[in-house]
N, C-alpha and C positions, 0 to 999 in steps of 0.2 A: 141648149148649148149656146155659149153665149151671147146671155140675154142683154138687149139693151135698154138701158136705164137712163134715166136725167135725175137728178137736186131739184128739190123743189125752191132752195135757194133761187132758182134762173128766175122765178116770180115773185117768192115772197118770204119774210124775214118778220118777228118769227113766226115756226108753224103752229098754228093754232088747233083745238079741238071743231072750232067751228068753220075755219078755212079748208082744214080738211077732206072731208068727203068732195068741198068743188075742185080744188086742186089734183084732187088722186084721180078724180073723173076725168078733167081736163088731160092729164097725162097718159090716161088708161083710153081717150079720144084719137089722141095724137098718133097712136100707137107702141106704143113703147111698153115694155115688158116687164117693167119693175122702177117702183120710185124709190129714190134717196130720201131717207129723212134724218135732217139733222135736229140735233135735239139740244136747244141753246139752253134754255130753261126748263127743267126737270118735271116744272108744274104747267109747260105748256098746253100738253096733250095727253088729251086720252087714249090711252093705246090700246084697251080692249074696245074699242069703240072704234078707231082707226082700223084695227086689225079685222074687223069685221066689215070693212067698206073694202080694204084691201081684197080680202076672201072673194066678194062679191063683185069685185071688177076683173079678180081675174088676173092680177100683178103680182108680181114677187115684193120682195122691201130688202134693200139695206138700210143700215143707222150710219148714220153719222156723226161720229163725238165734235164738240164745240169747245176746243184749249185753252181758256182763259186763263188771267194772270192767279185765279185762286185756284184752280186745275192742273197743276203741274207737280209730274212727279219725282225729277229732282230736284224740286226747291230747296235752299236751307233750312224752312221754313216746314217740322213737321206738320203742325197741323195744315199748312195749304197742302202736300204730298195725302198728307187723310184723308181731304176733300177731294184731290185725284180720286182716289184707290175707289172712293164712294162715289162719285159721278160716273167713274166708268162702271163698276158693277150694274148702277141703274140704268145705262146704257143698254148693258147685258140682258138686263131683264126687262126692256122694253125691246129688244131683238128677240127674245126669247116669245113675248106676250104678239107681237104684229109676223110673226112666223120670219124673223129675217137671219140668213145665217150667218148675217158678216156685222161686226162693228169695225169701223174704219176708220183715222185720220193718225196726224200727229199726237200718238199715245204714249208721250215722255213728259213733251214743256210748250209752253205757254207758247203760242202761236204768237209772233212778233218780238219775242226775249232773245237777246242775240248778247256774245257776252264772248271775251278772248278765255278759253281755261286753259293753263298748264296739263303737262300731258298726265299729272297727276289727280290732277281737280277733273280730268276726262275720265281715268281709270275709276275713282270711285263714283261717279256718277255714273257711267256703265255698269258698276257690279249693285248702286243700288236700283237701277230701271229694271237688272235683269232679275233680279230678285221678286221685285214688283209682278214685273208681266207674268213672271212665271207662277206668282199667284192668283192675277186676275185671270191667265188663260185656262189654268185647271177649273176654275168656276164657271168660265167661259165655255169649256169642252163639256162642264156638265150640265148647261144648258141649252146644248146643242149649238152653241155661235161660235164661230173664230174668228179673234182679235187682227187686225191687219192695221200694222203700222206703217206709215207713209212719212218717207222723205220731201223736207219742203226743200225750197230755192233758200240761198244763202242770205236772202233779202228779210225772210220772216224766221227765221232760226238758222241760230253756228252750232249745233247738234249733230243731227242727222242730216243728212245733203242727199247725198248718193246712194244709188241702191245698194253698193258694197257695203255702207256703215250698217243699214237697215239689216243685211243677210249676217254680218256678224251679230249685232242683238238678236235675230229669232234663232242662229243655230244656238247664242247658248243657252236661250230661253229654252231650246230644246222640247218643245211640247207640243203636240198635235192639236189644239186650239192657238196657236199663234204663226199669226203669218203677214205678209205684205201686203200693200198697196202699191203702187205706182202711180204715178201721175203724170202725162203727158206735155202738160205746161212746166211741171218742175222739171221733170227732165230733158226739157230744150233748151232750161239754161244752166242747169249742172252737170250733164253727163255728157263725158265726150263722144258718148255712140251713145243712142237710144237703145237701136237694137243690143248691142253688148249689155246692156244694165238689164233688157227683159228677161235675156237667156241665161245672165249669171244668174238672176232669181229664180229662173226654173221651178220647178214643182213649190217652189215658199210664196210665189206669186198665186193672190187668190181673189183680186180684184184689183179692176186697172179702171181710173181716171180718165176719159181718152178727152182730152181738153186741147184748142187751138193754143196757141205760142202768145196769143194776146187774150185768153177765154171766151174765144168766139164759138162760134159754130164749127166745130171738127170740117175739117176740109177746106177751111177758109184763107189758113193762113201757108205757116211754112215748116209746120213739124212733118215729120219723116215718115208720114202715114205707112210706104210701101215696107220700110223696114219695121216701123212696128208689127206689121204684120206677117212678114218673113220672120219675126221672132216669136210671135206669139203662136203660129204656125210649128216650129221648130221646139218649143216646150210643150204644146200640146193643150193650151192654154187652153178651159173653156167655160172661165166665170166671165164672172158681169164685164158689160164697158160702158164706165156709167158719165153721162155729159157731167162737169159739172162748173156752172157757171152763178153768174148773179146779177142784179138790177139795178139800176143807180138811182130807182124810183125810191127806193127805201136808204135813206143815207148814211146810217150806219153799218149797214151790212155795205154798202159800196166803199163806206170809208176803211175799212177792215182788210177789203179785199185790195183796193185801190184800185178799183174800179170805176173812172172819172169822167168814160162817156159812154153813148149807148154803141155795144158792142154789134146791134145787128140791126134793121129798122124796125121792130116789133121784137119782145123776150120771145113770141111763137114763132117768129120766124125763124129766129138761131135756133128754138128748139127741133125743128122740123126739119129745117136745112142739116142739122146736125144727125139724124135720127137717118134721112136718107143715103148719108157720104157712110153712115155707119155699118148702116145695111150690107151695102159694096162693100166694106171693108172687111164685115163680117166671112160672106161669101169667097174673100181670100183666105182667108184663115181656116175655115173647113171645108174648103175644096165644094165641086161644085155640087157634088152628092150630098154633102152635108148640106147645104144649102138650102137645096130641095125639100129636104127632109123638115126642116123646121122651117120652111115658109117664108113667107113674107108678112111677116105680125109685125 
């Protein structure tokens, strides 16, 4: 019951076949109960090779999709919308191959494409996104993953913002592989209530971001810890809470994220610091029986 996770983004960009098994060690050291993997380049990693270091440390995995400008699915541009529909399937089927149940991110448009549409240039790009998910998530349902789409800040996309916009695309995706993400950094600076945006997503929430206000170390800064968790509490909430952060060691993944200093004095020590505040966090959310019950991993 929810398990907590970190990105392996918080060290390193991209993930490799060979970076791998140190990374997953390192994270499955830490204590943490599932690693994020994002998957920038398709030919990065071996994932029956990964999935079998996963097996044997003992971690869960989500995926992480990576939204570039040729990865967007309502481009005007069919064949960049192709390469969508085709990135994420192999997302799918690298969730499917490292045993992970979730594929996750901004799963419409290009991470940083921001753009004014008329409320009609809105309306057809909603009916072709929903059209879309509604096909990748029946592929997705059939191989046992659900798609969870996340709203960013208004900074990296004029799409999706808010959890409202996100719960309108999955009701009318309508299908039991499709659902949300949240994010705790986006939503400190788009939603007027955190907790409100948890508890309208209710049961469509299936993995939550739990990220500081500046992507530091959960507890650091100044998001609304107690009511995310009086909401996550209140839906019954008990997927992942996965860090997710980045390194300025690597400078494109920093420049991406704009992420321009180091967020904590070592990447292990936001990792840890974060993993402890989480803990406690946790133990609000299922009460102190639940607690108990699943330990202190």
């Amino acid at each position: 019951m929810n398990p907590i996770g970190v990105s392996t983004w918080v060290w390193t960009s991209p993930l490799t076949t060979e970076a791998f098994p140190r990374v997953a060690k390192h994270i499955a050291e830490l204590g943490f109960d599932l690693i994020e993997v994002p998957i920038e380049d398709p030919s990065d990693l071996d994932y029956g090779r990964a999935a079998s270091v996963v097996r044997d440390l003992g971690l869960g995995a989500s995926v992480c999709a990576a939204i570039g400008p040729d990865r967007d699915l309502i481009h005007k541009d069919a064949d960049i919308r192709a390469n969508a529909m085709g990135y994420i399937r192999h997302c799918i089927d690298a969730a499917h191959t490292l045993g992970a149940r979730h594929v996750v991110g901004p799963l419409y448009s290009a991470v940083g494409r921001t753009w004014q549409a008329t409320a009609d240039e809105r309306k057809r790009d909603l009916d072709r996104l929903v059209a879309e998910l509604r096909e990748l998530a029946a592929y997705a349902d059939g191989h046992g993953v659900d798609l969870c789409v996340e709203p960013l800040n208004r900074f990296e996309t004029s799409f999706i913002n808010l959890a409202e916009q996100a719960i309108e695309v999955v009701d009318r995706v309508d299908h039991p592989g499709c659902g949300i993400l949240l994010d705790t950094f986006h939503m400190n600076i788009e939603e007027r209530s955190v907790g409100a945006a948890i508890r309208g997503a209710g049961p469509r929430l299936r993995h939550l971001h739990a990220c500081e206000n500046d992507r530091g170390a959960p507890g650091s800064g100044h998001v609304p810890w107690s009511e995310v968790a009086d909401a996550c509490r209140a839906i019954s909430y008990d997927g992942a809470m996965v860090i997710e952060s980045f390194t300025t060691t690597i400078q494109t993944i920093a420049r991406a994220a704009a992420i321009w200093r180091p967020l904590a004095p070592t990447q292990d020590a936001l990792a840890m610091d974060g993993l402890r505040y989480l803990r406690a966090l946790r133990s609000q959310i299922v009460g102190a029986a639940g607690a108990k019950a699943i330990g202190s991993s």
